[in-house]
N, C-alpha and C positions, 0 to 999 in steps of 0.2 A: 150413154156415156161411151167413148170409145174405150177400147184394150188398149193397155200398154204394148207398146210397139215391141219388135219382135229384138229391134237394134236401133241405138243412137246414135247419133253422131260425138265423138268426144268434143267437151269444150269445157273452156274457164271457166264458165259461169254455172252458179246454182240457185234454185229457186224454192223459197217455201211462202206460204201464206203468210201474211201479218195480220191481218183482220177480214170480214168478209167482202170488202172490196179493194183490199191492197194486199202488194204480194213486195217481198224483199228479194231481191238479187245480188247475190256477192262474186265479184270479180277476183278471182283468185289470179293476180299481177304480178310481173317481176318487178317490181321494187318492194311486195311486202305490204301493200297499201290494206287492200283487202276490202275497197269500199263497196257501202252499201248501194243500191240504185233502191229505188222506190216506184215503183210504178200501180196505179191505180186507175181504178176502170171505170168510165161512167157509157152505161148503154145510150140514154137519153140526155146531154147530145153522145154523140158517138165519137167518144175522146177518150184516150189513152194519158195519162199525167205524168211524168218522169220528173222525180226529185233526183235531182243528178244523173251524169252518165258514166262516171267509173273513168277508166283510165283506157280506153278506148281499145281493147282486148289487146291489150303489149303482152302477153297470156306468162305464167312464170314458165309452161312448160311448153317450148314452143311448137312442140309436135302435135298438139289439140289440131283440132281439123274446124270448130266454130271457134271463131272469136271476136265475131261482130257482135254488138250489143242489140245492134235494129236486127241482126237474121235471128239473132237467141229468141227475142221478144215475137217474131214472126214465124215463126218456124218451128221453132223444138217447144213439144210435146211435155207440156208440164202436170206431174205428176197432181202436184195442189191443184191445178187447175183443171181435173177430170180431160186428162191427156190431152190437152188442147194447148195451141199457144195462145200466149197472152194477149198477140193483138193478130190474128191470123189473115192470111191476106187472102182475098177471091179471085174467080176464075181467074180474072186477070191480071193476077198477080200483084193487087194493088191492097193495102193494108185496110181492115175494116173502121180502125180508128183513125181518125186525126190523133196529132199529137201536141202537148201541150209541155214544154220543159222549164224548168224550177229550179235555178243554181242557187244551191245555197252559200255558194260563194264561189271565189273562179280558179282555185289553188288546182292543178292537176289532175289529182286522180278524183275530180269531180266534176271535169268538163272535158276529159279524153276521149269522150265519143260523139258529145255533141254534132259532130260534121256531120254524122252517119242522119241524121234524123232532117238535119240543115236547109238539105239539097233539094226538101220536097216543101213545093211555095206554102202550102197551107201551117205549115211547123210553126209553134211561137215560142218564142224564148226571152221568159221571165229572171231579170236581176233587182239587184235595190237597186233604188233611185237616190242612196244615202252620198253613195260614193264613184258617181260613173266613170271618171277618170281612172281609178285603180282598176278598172277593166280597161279602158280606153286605150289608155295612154304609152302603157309597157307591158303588154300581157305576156309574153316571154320572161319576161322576170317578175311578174308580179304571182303569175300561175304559176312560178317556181319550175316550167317548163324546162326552161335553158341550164337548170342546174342540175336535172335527170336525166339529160337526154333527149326527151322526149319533144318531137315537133308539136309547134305550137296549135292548137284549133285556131280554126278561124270562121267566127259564126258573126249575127249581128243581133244585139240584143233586140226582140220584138215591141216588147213594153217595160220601160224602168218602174216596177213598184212602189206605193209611196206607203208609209207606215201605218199600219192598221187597215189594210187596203182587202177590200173582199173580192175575189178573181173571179171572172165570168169567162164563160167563153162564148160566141156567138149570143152573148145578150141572157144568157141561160146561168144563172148560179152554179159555182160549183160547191160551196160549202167549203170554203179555204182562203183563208186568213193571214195577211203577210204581219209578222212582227220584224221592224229591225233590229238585229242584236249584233254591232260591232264588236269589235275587242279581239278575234281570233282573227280575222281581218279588215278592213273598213266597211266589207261590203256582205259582211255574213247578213243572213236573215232567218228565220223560222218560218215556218208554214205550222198553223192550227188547221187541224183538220175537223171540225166541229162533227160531223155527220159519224166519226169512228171515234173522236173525241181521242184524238193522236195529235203531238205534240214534235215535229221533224227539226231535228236541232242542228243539222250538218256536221262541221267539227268544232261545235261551242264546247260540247262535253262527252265525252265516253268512259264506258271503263275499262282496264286492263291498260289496252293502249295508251301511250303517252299522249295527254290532251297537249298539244304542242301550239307554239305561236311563232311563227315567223319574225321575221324583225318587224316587218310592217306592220304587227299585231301592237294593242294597245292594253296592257292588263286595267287601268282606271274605267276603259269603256267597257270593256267584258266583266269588270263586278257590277256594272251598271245594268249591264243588259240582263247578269243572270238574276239580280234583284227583283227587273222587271218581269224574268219570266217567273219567278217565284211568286209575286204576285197574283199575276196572270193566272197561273194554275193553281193558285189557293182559291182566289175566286170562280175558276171554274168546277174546280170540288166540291164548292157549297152546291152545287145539283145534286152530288149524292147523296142529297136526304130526299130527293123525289125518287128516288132508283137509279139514277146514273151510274155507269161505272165510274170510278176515278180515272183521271184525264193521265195517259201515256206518254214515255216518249220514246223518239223511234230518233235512233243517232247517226251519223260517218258511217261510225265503226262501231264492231265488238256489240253494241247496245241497241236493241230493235224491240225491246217491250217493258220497258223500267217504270216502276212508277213516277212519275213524270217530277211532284211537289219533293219527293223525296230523295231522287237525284238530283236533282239543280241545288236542292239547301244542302247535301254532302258537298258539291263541287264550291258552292262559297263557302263552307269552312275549313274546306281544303286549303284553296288559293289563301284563305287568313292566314290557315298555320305556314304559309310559304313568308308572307309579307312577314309576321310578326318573328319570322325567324327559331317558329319552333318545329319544319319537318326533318325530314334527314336527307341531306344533300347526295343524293348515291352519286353521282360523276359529272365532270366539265368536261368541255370539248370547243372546239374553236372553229366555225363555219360561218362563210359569206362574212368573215370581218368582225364577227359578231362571237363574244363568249359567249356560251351556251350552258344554263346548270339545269341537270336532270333532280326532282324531286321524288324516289320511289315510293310506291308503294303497292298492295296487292290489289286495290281498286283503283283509285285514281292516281293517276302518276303525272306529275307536270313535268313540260319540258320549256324553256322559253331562256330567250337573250336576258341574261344578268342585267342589262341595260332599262330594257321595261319596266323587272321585278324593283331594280334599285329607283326607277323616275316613280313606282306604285308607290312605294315606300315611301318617299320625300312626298308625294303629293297627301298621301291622307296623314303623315305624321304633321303636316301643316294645318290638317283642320279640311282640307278637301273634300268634298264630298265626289262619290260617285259619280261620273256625267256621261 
């Protein structure tokens, strides 16, 4: 194993293990994002995984000296990783992994680095195939881009996934499982990770931070989706009468090891007590045209346009179900 280096380079980003073939990186951004990337290793084939890319090192503090996501991942000496980088490049300066990218949806600070990875032909980049035009169509406003500032990426999706879709790469399993779970916006998705038995939920759910919804967001499709992932994970549970661990989940934000069954069923009894009118409304505010009420609380805290929460409400006081 090597020594740690004598000197680092400063940079936004920080690195600790998640399980023993995936590691979390958090982008510390000026907007406050703070998101998670996810990158996971497979030797055989020789592929590098990125569940997201962060916000593309917009860094909060701008005097850091790295704030590429691809030189972090190539270059700096990670402590979890027995001083090594995560995907280290050789002699010739060329990375030892391909790379395989997994947007769990297209909102900003989760597709701000993609270009970095983009430019090299073998890259593929995985979305749902639920909703291809809310990428397609207006990604400056749909990625909430144009309302931070922030220039827009411009990548090309490699493969639209279809639901309950198991991802290979070069014909070789990788043990990862698309779920789609709209609601937060048309085109979220999860990834099961079967092999770690880790549950990657993008921004369906976190704690601390306000699980927030765009206008584009739909709260009837996101009690849908967290039903199904409550499911999903009850029945993956039942392994733990063979020895399994219980099945995890690793989030956006804030949340990278929760018990998987037992955050998803706080988060739909959360969004109830919103619908049913019994949480406490801490503040409004008025953005992109759209009233906005905040739901506090010291775990989960909603944020989302008055408009969804009031169309959530007329649809299940009608008798609606979930969809």
């Amino acid at each position: 194993m090597p020594d740690k280096p004598a000197s680092l380079p400063t940079t936004c980003f920080t690195c600790t293990r998640l399980n023993p073939t995936t590691f979390r990186i958090c982008e510390d951004d000026q907007w406050d994002q703070l998101p998670f990337v996810y990158a996971k290793i497979y030797d055989s084939p020789a592929l590098l995984v990125l569940i997201d890319t962060g916000c593309g090192g917009a860094a909060r503090d701008d005097r850091v000296s790295l704030k590429s996501l691809r030189e972090f991942i190539e270059t700096y000496p990670v402590e979890a990783n027995g001083w090594e980088p995560l995907n280290a490049r050789d002699h010739e300066g060329k990375a030892k992994r391909e790379y395989l990218i997994i947007c769990t949806h297209c909102h900003y600070d989760h597709i701000g680095g993609i270009a970095q990875f983009t430019d090299t032909p073998s890259t593929r980049v995985v979305s749902s195939s639920l909703s291809p035009s809310f990428i397609t169509s207006d990604l400056p406003t749909t990625s909430l881009c144009r309302f931070v500032g922030m220039p827009t990426p411009t990548y090309t999706v490699s493969h639209w996934a279809t639901d309950n879709e198991s991802l290979t790469h070069n014909d070789h399993p990788l043990d990862l499982h698309i779920l789609h779970t709209p609601g937060h916006t048309p085109d979220s998705l999860a990834i099961w990770d079967s092999r770690e038995r880790c549950l990657f939920v993008g921004d369906t759910l976190y704690e601390r931070a306000p699980i927030t919804f765009s206008k584009e967001g739909d709260i009837v499709q996101y009690m849908a989706s967290l039903e199904r992932l409550l499911s999903f994970l009850g029945t993956e549970n039942k392994d733990c009468d063979a020895g399994l661990p219980r099945a995890r989940a690793a989030c956006g934000h804030e949340t990278d090891a929760a018990d998987g069954e037992e955050i998803v069923g706080a988060a739909i009894e959360r969004v109830w007590e919103i619908l049913d009118g019994h949480a406490f409304l801490e503040d409004s505010f008025t953005e992109r045209e759209e009233i906005y009420d905040r739901w506090g609380a010291a775990r989960l805290t909603v944020l989302a346009p008055r408009r969804l929460v009031d169309d959530a409400r007329r649809h299940f006081k009608t008798g609606g179900a979930a969809s």
